[in-house]
N, C-alpha and C positions, 0 to 999 in steps of 0.2 A: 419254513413256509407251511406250516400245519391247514390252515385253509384254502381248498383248489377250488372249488367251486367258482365256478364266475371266471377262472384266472387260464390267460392263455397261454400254451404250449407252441414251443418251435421247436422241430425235432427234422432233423436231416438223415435220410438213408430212411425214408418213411413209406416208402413203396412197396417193401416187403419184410419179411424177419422181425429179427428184434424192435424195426423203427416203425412197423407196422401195427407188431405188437401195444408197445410205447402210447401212440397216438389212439388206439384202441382203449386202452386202461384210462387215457386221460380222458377221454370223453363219459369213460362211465362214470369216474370222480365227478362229472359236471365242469370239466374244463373246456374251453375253446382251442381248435388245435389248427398249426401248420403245420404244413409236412412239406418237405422239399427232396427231389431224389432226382437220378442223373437218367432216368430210364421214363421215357415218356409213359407209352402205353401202360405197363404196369403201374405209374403214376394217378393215371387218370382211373383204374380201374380199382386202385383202393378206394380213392377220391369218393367215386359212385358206391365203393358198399361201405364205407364213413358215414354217409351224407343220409343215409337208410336210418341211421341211429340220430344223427343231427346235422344239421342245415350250418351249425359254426363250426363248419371245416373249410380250409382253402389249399390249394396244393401251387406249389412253383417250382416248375423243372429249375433244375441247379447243379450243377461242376463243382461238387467244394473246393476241388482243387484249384477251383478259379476267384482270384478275392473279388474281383468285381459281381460274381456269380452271388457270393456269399451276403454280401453287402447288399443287395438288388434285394436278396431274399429276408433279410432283417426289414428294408426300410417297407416292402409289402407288406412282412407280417406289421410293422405299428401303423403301416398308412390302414389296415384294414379293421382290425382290431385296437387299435388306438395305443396302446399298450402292449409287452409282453412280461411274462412273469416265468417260466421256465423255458429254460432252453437245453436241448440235447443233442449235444456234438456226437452222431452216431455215426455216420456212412464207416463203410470200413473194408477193405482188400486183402486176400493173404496169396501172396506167389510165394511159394516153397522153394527148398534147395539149399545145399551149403553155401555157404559166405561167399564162397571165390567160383561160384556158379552162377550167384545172380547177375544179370547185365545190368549193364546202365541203365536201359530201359526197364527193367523192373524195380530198381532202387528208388528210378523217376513217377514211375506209376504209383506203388506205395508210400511213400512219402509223400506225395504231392495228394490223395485221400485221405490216410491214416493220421500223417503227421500235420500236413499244412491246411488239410479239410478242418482240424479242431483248433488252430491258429487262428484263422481266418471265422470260422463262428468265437472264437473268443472275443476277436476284436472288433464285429461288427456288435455284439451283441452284448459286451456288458458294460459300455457307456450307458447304453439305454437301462440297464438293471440300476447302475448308479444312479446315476438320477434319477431314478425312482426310490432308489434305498431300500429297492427291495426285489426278491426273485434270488433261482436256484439256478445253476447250470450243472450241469451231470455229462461230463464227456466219457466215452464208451473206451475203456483199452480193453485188457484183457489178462486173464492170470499169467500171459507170455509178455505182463509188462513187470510183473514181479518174480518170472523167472525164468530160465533160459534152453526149452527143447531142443537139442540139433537138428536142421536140417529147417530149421526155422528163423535163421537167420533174418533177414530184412522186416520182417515180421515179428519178431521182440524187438529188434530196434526202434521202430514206428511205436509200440506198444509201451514202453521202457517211455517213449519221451511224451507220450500223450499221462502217464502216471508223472512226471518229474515236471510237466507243466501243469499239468493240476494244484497237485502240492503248492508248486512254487505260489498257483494264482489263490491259493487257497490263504498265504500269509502274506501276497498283495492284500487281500481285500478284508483281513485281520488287521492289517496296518494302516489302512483307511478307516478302520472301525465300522465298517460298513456292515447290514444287515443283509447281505447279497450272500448266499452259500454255495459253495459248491460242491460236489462228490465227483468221484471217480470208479465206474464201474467197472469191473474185473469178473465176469463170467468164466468157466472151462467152455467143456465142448452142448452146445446150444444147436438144437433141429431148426436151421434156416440157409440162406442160398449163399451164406460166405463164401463156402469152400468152391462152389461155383462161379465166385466174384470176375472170372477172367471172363465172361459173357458181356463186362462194363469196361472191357480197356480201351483206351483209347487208341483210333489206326497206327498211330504215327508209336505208338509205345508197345508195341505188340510184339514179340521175340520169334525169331526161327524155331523148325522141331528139332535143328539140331543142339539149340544152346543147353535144354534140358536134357540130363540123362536117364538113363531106365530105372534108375535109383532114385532121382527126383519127381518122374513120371508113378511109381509104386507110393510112395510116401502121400504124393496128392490125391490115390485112389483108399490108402490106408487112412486121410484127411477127410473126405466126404461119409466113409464108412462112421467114423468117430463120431462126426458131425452129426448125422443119422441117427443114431446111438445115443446120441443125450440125452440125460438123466432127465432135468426141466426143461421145459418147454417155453419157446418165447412170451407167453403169457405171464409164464411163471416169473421171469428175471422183472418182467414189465411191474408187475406189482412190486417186487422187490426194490425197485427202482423207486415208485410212487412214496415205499412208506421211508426211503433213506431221506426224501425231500421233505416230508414231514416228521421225519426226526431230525434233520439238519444233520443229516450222518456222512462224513468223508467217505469212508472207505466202503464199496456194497461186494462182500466177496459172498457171491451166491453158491457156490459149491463150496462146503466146511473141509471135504474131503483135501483139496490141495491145500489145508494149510500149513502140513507136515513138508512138502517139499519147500515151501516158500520160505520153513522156520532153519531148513536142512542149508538151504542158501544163505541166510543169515548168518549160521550158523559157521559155512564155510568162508564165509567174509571176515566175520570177527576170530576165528582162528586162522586166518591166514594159509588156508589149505584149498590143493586144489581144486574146482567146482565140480560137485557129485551131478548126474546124470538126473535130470527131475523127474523123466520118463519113466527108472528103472528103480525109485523109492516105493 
């Protein structure tokens, strides 16, 4: 999809970060955008400095983790704009901690954003690309979906299947011969309110101070520090984004640097050797 101009954007997780960024870029391209996010106020408050720059913006508070939420927000974006032409499965969560520390309810929180938030915009949203035979979707994992930090558990998991459902829709929509493309984007560490994310949980999915330990507590302050600390800037990945859709490009690994530990995983796969530490390449 080399031409954006005129063409509308649907981007979830768009209230702040990377999806703010996103709908930011796409408006300078000259595209029409939705933005849909699970946080009212800050919702509304991108909405009003969007709308500074251009009048074809609409915001819909939204649960991706809810399909009917997700759905609502598809059939608004074409009941408004008539059409959509890109869509971006962003929203995204990370609770930290070893494997046999996370609870049910954090397994249920992340997955239910991470993994079943880009389910649920897949499936509202690329009927309408088909029939069109035309449009990109770009859902958001992350380098911890191509490899595997400890202490990060639920959170490569979620990232791992949002890359493996990519792929997979990527030779769906090769097999329909369809002009529909999609990417899968894979950033490191990015200055935006992820690592914050626990600010959007929901009551009922919420954990004790005891379930986490001081070890899991340390990791999540050594997680915001990281975060802070990013090399590019959400602008930056956002244009990155822009020119993979007008290359028709799968993969957008915006940091070159991680792709010695990704090759180091591969690497330990096809010889059949235990998996090296991707923290400590």
């Amino acid at each position: 999809m080399k031409h954006l101009q005129g063409k509308v954007a649907a981007i979830t997780g768009g209230a702040s970060g990377l999806g703010r960024a996103m709908a930011q870029a796409c408006l300078q391209a000259g595209m029409r955008v939705a933005i849909a996010d699970i946080e009212a106020a800050p919702l509304q408050h991108t909405l009003n400095e969007l709308r500074e720059h251009s009048n074809d913006v609409i915001a819909i508070q939204t649960d991706v983790a809810q399909a009917t939420q997700v759905a609502q927000f598809a059939h608004a974006v074409r009941a408004h704009f008539g059409r959509v032409h890109l869509v971006c499965n962003n929203a995204g969560v990370s609770p930290l901690g070893p494997v046999w520390e996370n609870t049910l309810a954090d397994w249920q929180w992340i997955l239910g954003v991470n993994v079943w938030g880009v389910i649920h915009g897949v499936r509202a949203f690329t009927p309408m690309l088909l029939e069109q035979n035309e449009g990109h979707i770009v859902n958001t994992a992350s380098v911890a979906g191509l490899i595997n930090p400890p202490g990060m558990g639920a959170y490569n998991v979620s990232k791992h299947a949002v890359v493996s459902l990519t792929e997979t829709l990527f030779h769906d929509l090769a097999a329909r011969q369809s002009k529909v493309g999609c990417s899968v984007l894979c950033p490191a560490y990015v200055p935006t309110g992820i690592a914050n994310s626990a600010r959007n949980r929901p009551a009922d999915l919420q954990p004790t101070p005891a379930e986490h330990s001081a070890e899991t507590k340390a990791r999540e302050a050594m997680l915001q520090k990281a975060v802070r600390s990013g090399k590019l800037s959400a602008d930056d990945i956002a244009q990155h984004v822009l020119k993979a859709v007008r290359d028709n490009r799968f993969w957008i690994l915006t940091h070159p640097k991680i792709k010695g530990a990704i090759a180091a995983r591969l690497e330990d796969v096809m010889q059949e050797q235990a998996p090296r530490n991707p923290l400590a390449l």
